[in-house]
N, C-alpha and C positions, 0 to 999 in steps of 0.2 A: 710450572705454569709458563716459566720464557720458552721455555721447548714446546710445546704445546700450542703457544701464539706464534712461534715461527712457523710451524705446520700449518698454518690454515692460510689458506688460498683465496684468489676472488671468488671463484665458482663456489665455495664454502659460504660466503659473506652473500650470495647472490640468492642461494638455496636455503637459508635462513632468510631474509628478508621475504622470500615468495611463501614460504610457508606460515611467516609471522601476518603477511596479508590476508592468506586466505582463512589462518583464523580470526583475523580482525573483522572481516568482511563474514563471515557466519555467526559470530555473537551477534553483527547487527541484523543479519536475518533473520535469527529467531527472539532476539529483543521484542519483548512485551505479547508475545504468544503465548499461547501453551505447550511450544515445543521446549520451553525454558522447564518448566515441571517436570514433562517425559523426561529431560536431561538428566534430572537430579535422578531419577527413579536408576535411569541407566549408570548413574556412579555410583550409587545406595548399591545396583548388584554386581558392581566391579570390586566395591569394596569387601561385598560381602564372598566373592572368590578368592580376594586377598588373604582376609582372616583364616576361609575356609581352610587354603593351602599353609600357610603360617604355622595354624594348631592343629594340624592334620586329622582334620572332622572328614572322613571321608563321604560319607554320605551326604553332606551339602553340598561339600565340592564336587560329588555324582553329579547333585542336580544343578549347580552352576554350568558343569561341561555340559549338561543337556538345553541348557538354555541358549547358552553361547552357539551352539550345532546352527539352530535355526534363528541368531542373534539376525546375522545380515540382514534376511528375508524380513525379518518384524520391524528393522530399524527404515527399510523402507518402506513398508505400510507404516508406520505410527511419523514419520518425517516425511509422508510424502507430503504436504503441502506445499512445506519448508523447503523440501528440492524438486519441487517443481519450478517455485519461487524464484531459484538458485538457477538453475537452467535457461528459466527466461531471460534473469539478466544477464546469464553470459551470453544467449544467444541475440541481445537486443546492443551488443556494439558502445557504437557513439548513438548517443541517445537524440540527439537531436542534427538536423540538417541545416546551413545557412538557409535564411529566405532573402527573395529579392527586396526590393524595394517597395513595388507593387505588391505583393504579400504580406509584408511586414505592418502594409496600413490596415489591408483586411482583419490584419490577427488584430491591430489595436480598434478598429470598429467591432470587430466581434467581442472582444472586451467590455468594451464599453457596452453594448446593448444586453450582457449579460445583469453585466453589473446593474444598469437600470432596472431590470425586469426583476433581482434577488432582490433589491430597495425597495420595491412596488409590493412583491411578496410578503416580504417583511415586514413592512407597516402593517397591510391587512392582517397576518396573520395567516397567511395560506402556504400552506405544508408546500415542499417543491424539490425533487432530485433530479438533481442534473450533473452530468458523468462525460467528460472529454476523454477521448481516445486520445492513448500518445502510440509507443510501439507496438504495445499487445493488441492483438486485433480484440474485437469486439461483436463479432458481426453473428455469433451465437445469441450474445443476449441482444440483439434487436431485432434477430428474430422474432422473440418470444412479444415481442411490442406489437407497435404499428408502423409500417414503413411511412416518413416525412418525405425525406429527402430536398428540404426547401431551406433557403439562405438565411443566418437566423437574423432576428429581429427579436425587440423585448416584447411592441406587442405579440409576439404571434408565441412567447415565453411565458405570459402570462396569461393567456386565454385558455393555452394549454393546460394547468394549473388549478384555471378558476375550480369551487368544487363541484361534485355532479354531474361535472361531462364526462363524454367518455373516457380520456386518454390524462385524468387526472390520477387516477390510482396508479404510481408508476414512475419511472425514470425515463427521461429524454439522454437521448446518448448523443455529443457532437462529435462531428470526425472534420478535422481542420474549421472547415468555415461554413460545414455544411451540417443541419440537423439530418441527422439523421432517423431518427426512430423516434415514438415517444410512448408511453405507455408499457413501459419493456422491466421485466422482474431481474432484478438483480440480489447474486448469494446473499444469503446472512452470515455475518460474522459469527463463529463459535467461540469467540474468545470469551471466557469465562473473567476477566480481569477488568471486561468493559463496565463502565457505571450503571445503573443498575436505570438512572431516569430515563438513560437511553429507549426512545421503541426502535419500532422496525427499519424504520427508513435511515435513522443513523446508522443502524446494524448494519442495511441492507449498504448504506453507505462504506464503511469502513471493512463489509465483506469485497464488497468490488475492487476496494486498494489492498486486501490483501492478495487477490487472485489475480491481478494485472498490476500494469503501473500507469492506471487511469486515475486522475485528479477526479473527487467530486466532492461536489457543492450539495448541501443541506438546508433545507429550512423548514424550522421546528412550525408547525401548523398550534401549537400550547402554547408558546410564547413568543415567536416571530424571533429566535434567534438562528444566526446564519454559524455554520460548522463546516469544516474545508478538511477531507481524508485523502491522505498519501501513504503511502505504504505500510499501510496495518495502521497508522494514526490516528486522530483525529482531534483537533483544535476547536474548542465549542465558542460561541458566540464570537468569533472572530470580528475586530475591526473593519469599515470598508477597507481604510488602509492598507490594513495587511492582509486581507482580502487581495487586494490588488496587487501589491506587488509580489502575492506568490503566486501568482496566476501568471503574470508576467516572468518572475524566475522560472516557474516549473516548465510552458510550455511553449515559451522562444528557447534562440538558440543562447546556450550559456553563455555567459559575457565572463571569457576568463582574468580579465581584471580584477570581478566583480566579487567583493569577499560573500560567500553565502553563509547563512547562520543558520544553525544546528534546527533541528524542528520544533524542539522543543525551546525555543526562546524566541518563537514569534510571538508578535505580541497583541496579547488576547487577553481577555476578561475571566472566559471560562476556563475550567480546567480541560487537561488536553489527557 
């Protein structure tokens, strides 16, 4: 063993560390998916090549090496989501850019009239998805909307909303400080692990945080409760409080002082 530790290098110490990241960083990718199932399914038939070759069953082991032939090809259809997923955050950098001063007030105005307008929702009772653009673009699904393109306001958050008009059925998508679109469909989650009281619009919610890294806002039109989805997440009946200040963490620029806690230990009523 002292022979063995005299051998190892930094370059050794450095190539262990990146590769102990990169699977640190893919558990949390596929964490609370269904690519955690497909996973198992894919070690159920490594195992079962193991065995195959062990007791020399030739015939499984045939059909093990015929699985393996066209493994790669299947493991990226059955994980494409998951690296698609993977891709955009390597290709999305530093996640966020300083803002000036003059900015900085904008983004806490725009806060604030959101917040007023999901308070206003929430009392009535009026269902309402609303989807901030961070790096992933968006502009597919605002297509599929009505173009806005107007500065928001709570009134103009909650007119949009009221039910019966036109551009109630639907998600408003903001892009910095500007509405952009309202009335615009967004995916549905397939996660089979989701709660079951969930409908569409949470689904549709917590589908948008798994195909981008877009924050959205929820409210239940059945009980007037507010739900906040991040990256395949989602937090039910969330606090205004911490409503707020992950709205504040998530889409300024990080405050690296600033200790952040885990998703799962914000702090909420509902189950997440």
């Amino acid at each position: 063993m002292m022979e063995l530790l005299t051998q190892i290098q930094l370059t050794d110490v450095i190539d262990i560390l990146i590769v102990t990241y990169v699977v640190y960083k893919g558990i949390l990718l596929i964490r609370g998916t269904r690519a955690v199932q497909l996973l198992k399914g894919v070690i159920v038939i490594f195992l079962t090549w193991g065995l195959s070759t062990l007791f020399n069953l030739y015939t499984l082991q045939w059909m093990m090496n015929q699985m393996f032939t066209v493994g790669v090809i299947a493991v990226i259809v059955i994980f494409q989501p998951e690296l698609r997923r993977a891709l955009e955050q390597l290709g999305r950098g530093k996640l966020f850019t300083r803002l000036s001063g003059e900015e900085d007030a904008d983004f806490a105005e725009r806060i604030s009239d959101v917040i007023k307008a999901i308070n206003n929702l929430s009392r009535r009772k009026i269902g309402a998805l609303i989807v901030f653009e961070r790096n992933t673009g968006l502009t597919d699904y605002m297509e599929s909307g009505t173009e806005i393109g107007s500065k928001i306001s709570s009134e103009l958050l909650i007119n949009i909303f009221i039910p019966n008009t036109p551009l109630h059925d639907g998600a408003v998508i903001i892009r910095r400080n500007v509405l952009m679109a309202a009335g615009c469909y967004l995916p549905l989650s397939e996660n089979p692990f989701i709660s079951k009281e969930l409908g569409t619009r949470h689904r549709a919610a917590i589908g948008m945080s798994e195909v981008s890294d877009a924050v959205t806002i929820a409210v239940s039109e059945e009980t007037g409760q507010v739900s906040l989805a991040i990256n395949g997440q989602i937090v039910r009946d969330i606090k205004e409080e911490s409503l707020i200040s992950k709205l504040f963490d998530e889409l300024r620029p990080e405050n690296k002082t600033k200790e952040r806690l885990p998703f799962w230990k914000w702090r909420s009523r509902g189950d997440g």
